[in-house]
N, C-alpha and C positions, 0 to 999 in steps of 0.2 A: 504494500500500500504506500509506495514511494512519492507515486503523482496523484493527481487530482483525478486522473481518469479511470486512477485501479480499483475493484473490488474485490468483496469477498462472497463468496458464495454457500449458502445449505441446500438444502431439500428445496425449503419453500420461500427461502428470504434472501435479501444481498444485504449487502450495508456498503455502502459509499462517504465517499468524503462531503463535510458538508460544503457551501460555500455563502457569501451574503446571500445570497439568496432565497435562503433556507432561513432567512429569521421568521419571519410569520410561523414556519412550523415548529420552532423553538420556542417561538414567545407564547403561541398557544398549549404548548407540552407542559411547558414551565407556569405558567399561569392555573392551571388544575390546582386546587385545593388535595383533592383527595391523590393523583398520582405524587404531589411534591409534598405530602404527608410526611416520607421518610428521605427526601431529598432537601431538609433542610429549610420547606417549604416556600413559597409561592412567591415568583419574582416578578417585577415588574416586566414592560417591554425593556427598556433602560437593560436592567438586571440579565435579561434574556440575551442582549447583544451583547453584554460584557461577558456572559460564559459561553456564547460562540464564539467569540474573540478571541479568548485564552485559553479554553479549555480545547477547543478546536482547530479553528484556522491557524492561530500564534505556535499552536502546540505541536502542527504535521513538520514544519521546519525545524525546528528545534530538538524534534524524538522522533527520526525518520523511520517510518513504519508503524509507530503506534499513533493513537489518538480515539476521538470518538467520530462516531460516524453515526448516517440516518441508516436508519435499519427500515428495509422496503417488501413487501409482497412480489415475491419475482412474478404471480401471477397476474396482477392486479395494478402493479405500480405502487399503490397505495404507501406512504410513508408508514409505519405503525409508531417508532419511537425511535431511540438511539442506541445502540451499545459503544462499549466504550474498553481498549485496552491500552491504561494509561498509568498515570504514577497516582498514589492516593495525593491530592493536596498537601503540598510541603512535607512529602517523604518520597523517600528512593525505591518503595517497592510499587509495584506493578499491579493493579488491580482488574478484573474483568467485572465489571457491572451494564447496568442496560437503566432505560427507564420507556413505558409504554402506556401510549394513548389506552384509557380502559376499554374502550372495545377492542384491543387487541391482547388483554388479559386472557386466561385462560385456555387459550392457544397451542403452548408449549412453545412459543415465539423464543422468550426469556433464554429459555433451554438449552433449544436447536442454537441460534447462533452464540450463545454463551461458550456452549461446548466447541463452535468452529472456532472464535477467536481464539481459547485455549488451545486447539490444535494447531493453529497459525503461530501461536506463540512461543510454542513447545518448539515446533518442525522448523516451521522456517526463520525466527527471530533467537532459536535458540537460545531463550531466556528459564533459566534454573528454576523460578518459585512463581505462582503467579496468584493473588491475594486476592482477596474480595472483603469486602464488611457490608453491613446492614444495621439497623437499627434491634436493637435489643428485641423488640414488639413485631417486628418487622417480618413474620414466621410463614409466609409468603414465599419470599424474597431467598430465605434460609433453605427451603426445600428445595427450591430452584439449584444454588449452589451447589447442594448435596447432591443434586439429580447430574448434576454439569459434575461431578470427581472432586470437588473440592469432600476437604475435610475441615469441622470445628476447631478451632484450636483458643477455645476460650474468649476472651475482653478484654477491648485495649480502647483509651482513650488517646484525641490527637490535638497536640498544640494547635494548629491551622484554623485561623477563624470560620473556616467557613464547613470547619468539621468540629470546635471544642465546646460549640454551645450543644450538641447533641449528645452529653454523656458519653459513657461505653458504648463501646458498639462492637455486635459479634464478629468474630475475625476468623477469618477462611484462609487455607490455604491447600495446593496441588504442585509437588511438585514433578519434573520432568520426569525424572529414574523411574518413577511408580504410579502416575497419572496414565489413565488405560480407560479409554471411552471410543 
């Protein structure tokens, strides 16, 4: 995922790189009350450009081959939400998370491309550990990880403003040697 043109592919979804042009689907994603419940919750449009900005666009330069991208219906086109294989905010390990419009809940969406970026990241980026967290309450989100080869590995709390007003938060990991999906 070096250029703007690359994807990733599963069964039923892609994920591509975002670009401006994708803020309306960012600021309407980010604006849900009930999906950005455990995302730290609900940001403004303002707030929506600023984590496409950085978390995104700023971030494909910067970490060639990771980042977050829009996660798509390869049948449909349809955007459903983002996944993301990226650094946690203000740490050095490497997280697989997603976040999805609710009608694209219960899908097994989460799952499927969870478990492809882990294999992207294992195979081709050849990265040793790759982390996930959630919100304590967040038991959703937990199963999904579980379902994707991570394993629990207890509570950790993170300096990063924009993770330390969220208390603990459960902590996942899978790594390379013994991750098998």
């Amino acid at each position: 995922m070096r250029t703007a043109a690359d994807t990733l592919e599963s069964t039923r979804l892609r994920v591509r790189r975002f670009t401006l042009d994708d803020l309306d689907l960012i600021a309407r994603l980010l604006a849900d009350p009930v999906v950005t419940q455990h995302l730290g919750g609900v940001k403004d449009r303002a707030g929506a450009e600023t984590t496409l900005r950085t978390r995104a666009l700023d971030y494909y330069d910067q970490h060639p081959g990771l980042g977050m991208w829009a996660t798509i219906e390869r049948a449909t086109g349809r955007a459903v939400g983002f996944h993301v294989l990226n650094h946690i905010h203000g740490e050095s390990d490497i997280q697989v998370g997603y976040a999805l419009f609710q009608d694209a809940w219960g899908q097994g969406y989460a799952t499927e491309m969870s478990v492809r970026l882990m294999r992207y990241g294992f195979e081709d980026l050849g990265l040793p550990v790759i982390c996930a967290i959630t919100n304590l309450d967040n038991t959703a989100s937990q199963r999904v990880l579980l379902k994707a080869g991570l394993t629990r590995h207890g509570e950790r709390t993170f300096p990063h403003p924009a993770l330390s007003g969220q208390g603990p938060m459960a902590w996942f990991e899978a790594h390379r040697a013994t991750w098998h999906l």
